[in-house]
C-alpha positions as CSV (number, residue, x, y, z in Angstrom):
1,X,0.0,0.0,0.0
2,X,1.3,3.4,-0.5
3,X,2.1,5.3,2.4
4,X,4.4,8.4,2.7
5,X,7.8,6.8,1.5
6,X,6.4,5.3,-1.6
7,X,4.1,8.4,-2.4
8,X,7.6,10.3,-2.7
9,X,9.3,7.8,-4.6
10,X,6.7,7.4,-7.4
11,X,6.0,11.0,-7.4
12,X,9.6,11.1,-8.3
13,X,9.7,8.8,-10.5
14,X,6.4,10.2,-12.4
15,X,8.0,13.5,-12.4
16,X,11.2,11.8,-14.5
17,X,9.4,9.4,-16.5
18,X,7.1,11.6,-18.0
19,X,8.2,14.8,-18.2
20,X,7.2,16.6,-21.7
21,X,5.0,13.7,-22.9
22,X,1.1,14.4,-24.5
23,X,-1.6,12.3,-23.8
24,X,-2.7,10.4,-26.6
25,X,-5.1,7.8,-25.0
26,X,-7.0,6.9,-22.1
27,X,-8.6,3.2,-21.3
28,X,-10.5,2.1,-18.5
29,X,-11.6,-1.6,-18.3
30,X,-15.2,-3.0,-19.5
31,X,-15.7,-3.6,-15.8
32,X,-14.0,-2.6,-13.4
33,X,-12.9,-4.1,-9.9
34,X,-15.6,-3.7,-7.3
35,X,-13.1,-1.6,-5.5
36,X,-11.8,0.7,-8.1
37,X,-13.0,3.7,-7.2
38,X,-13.5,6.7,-10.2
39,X,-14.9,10.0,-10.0
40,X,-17.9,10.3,-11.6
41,X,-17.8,8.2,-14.8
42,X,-14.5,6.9,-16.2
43,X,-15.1,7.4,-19.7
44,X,-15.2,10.7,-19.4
45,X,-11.5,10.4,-18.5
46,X,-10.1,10.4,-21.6
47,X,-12.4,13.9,-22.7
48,X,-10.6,15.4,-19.9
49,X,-6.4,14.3,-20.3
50,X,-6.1,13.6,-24.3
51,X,-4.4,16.2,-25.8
52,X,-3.1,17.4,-22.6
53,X,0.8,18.2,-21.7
54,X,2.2,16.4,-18.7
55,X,3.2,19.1,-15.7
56,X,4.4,17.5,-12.6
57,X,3.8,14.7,-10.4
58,X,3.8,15.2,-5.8
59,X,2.9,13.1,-3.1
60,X,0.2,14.5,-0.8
61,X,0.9,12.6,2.6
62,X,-0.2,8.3,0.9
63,X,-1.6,10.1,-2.2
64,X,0.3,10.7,-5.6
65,X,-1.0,13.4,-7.4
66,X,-0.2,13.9,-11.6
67,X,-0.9,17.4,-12.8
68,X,-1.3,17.2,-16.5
69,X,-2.0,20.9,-17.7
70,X,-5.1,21.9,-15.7
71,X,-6.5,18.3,-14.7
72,X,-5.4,16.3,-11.7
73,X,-4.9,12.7,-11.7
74,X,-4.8,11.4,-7.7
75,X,-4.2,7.4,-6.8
76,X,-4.8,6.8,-3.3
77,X,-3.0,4.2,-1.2
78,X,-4.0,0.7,-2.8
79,X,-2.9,2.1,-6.4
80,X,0.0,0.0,-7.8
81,X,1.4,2.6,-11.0
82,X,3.4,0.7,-13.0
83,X,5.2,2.7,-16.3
84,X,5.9,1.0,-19.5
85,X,8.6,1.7,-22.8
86,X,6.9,1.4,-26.1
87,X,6.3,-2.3,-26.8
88,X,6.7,-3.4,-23.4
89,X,4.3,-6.2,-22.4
90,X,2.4,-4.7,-19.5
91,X,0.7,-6.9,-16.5
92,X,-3.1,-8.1,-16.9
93,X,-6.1,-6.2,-15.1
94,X,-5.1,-2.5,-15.3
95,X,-7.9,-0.4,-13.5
96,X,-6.3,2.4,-15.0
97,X,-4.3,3.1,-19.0
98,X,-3.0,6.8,-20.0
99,X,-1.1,6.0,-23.0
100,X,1.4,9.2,-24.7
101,X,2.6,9.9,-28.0
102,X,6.0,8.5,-27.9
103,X,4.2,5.1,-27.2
104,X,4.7,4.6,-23.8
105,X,2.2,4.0,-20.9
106,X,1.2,4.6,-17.5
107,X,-1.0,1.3,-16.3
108,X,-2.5,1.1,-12.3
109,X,-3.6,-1.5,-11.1
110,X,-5.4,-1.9,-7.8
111,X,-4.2,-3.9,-4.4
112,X,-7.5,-4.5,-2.3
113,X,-8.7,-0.8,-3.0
114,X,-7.6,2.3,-4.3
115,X,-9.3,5.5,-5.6
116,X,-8.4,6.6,-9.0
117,X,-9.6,10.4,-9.2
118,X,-9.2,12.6,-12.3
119,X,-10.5,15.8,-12.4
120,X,-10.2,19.9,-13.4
121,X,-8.3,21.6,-11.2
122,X,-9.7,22.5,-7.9
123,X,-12.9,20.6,-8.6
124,X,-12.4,17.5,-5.4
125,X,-13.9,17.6,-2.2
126,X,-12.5,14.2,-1.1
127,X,-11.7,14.8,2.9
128,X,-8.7,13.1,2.5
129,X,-7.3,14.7,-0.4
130,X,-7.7,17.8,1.2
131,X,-6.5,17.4,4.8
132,X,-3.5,15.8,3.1
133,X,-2.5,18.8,1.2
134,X,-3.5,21.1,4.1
135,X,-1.3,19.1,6.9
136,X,2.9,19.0,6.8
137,X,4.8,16.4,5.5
138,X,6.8,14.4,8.6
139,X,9.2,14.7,5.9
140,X,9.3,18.2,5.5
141,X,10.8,21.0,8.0
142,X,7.4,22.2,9.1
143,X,6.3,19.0,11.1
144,X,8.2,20.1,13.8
145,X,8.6,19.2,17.6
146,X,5.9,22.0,18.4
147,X,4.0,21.0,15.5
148,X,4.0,17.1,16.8
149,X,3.4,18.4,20.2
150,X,0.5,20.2,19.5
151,X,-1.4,16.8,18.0
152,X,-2.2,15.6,21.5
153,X,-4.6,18.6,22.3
154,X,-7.4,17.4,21.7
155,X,-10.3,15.9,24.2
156,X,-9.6,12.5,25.0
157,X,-6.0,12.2,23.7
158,X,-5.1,10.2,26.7
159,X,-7.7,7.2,26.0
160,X,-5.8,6.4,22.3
161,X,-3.3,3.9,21.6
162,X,-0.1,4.2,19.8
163,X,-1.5,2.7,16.4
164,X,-5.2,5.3,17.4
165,X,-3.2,8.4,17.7
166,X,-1.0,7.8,14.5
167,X,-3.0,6.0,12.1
168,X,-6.6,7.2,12.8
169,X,-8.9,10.3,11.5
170,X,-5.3,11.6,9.3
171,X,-3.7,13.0,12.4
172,X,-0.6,12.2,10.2
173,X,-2.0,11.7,6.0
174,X,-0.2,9.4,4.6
175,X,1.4,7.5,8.1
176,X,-0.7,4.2,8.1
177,X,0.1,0.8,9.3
178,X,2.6,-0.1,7.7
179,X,4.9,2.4,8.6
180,X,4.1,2.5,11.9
181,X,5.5,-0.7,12.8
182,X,8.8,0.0,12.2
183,X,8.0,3.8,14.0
184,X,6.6,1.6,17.3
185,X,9.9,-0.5,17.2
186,X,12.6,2.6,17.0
187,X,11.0,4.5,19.5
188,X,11.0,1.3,22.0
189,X,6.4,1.6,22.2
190,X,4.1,-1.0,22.0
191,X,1.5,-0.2,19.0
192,X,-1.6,-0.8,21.7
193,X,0.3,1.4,24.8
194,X,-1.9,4.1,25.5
195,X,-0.6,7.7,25.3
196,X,-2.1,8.3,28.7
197,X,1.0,6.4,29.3
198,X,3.4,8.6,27.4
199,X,6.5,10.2,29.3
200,X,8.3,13.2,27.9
201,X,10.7,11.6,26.8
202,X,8.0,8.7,25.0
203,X,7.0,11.7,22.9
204,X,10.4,13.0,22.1
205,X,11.7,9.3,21.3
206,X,8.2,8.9,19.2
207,X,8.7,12.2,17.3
208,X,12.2,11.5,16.6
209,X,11.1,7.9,15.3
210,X,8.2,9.4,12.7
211,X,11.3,11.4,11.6
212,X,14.2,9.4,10.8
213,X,12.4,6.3,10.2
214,X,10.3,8.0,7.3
215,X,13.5,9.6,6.1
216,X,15.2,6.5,6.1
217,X,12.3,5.1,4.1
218,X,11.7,7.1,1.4
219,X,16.1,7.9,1.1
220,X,16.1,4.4,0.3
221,X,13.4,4.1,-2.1
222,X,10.9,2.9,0.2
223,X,10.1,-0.2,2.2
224,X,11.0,-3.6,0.8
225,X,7.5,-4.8,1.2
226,X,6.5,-2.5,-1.7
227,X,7.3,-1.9,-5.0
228,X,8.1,1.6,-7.5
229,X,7.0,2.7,-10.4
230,X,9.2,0.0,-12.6
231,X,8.1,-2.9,-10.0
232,X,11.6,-2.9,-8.1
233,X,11.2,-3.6,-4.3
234,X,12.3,-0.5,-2.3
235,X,15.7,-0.7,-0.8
236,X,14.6,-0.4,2.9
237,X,14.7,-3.6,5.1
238,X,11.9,-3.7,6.9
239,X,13.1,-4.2,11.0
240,X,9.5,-5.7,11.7
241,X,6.4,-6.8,10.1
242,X,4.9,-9.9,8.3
243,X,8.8,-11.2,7.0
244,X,9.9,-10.9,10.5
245,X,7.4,-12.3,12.3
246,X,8.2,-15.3,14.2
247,X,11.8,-14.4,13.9
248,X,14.2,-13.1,17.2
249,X,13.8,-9.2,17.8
250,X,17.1,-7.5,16.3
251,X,17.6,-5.2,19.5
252,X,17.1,-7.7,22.2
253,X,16.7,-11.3,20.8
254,X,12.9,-12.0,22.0
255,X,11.0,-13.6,19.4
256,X,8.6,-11.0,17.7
257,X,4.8,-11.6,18.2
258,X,1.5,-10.9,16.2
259,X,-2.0,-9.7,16.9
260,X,-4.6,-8.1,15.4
261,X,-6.1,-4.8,16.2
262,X,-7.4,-1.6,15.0
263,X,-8.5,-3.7,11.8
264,X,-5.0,-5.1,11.3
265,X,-2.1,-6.6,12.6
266,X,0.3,-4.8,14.7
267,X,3.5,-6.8,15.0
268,X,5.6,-5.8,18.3
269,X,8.8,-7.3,20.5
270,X,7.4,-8.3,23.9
271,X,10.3,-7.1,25.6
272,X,11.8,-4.1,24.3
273,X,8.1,-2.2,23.2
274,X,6.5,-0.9,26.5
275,X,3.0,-1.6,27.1
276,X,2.6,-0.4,30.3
């Protein structure tokens, strides 16, 4: 899924790989996975980007957003972008084809869900989209340690866990659970400790975490669970998650555990990630 390193990575990438190209076709599939999500109809799609000039490609916190003259093209986090040479063979089931005049293509597919927006300029209301572009990057200068400090003013702060306070209501756009496991580890928390819990120095280790871990993330081409634009595995060796489960904890040794929560797995050492 794409969370904040990949959204950089493939924003970068998009930004390279198409620069100056024209759109010269659009396809959509017959029908469409349950959970491909348009906006409004997506044959209309191809009335709005043919003819139209590539501009630039950002992430928005898990979001990657194409600007191609005036139109906005935004995949959301289960969007897999893949790019493709002239008379390269692309994968089967693209929810997604914008095809340019040198012959090359831009083909998404779809990984459990994904929303596959296009749209004039300033004409989405999607909550998300907007509270992404409205909230700093923990990649850029502005999230800050009074920034990150002030996200734990609000009612009831105290009763949320670890995995509630980053991953829920886009206190953080883009910082889902995927990332966070690695986050958890470096900072020494359990995902389920609650920040009523939380020392001083819990926040400062956490904040410091969100930073370096991210950093080190996208720096190395994101996580090596997920894949870029040309379907190479990011560089960054995930510490713990689904590969390592099972396996001893590389800081202390204890064997690292699984359970489900917050609609998905949290994975955790037992000994070095304070619950309590």
């Amino acid at each position: 899924m794409i969370e904040i390193p990949e959204a950089f990575v493939l924003a970068n990438q998009i930004d390279e790989s198409l620069s100056g190209k024209i759109v010269d076709g659009v396809e959509v599939p017959a029908n469409p996975g349950k959970f491909s999500f348009y906006l409004g109809d997506p044959l209309e799609y191809e009335r709005l980007l043919i003819g139209s000039n590539f501009s630039s490609a950002r992430a928005i916190g898990g979001m990657v957003e194409i600007s191609i003259d005036k139109r906005r093209l935004v995949f959301s986090d289960g969007a897999v972008p893949r790019f493709y040479e002239k008379n390269e063979t692309p994968q089967p089931k693209s929810q997604l084809t914008v095809r340019f005049g040198d012959g090359s293509f831009l083909s998404v597919y779809v990984r459990l869900y994904a929303g596959l927006w296009c749209f004039e300029e300033g004409d989405f209301d999607n909550k998300y989209y907007l509270a992404a572009q409205e909230k700093p990057s923990p990649l850029s200068d502005n999230f800050d340690e009074n920034y990150f400090s002030k996200l734990f003013d609000f009612e009831k702060a105290d009763s949320l866990s670890l995995k509630g306070f980053l991953a829920t209501e886009q206190r953080i756009p883009g910082l889902g659970n995927g990332v966070l496991q690695d986050i958890a580890w470096t900072a020494g928390l359990h995902p389920r400790i609650k920040i009523s819990k939380f020392s001083d120095a819990d926040k400062e280790r956490l904040f410091s975490s969100i930073k370096t871990v991210l950093r080190d993330m996208t720096e190395n081409c994101g996580r090596d669970s997920e894949k870029d634009l040309f379907g190479i595995e990011g560089k960054y060796k995930t510490v713990i998650g689904r590969a390592t489960f099972g396996k001893p904890c590389p800081r202390c040794g204890e064997t690292i555990e699984r359970q489900n929560y917050l609609g998905g797995k949290v994975y955790f050492c037992p000994s070095c990630q304070r619950l309590e």
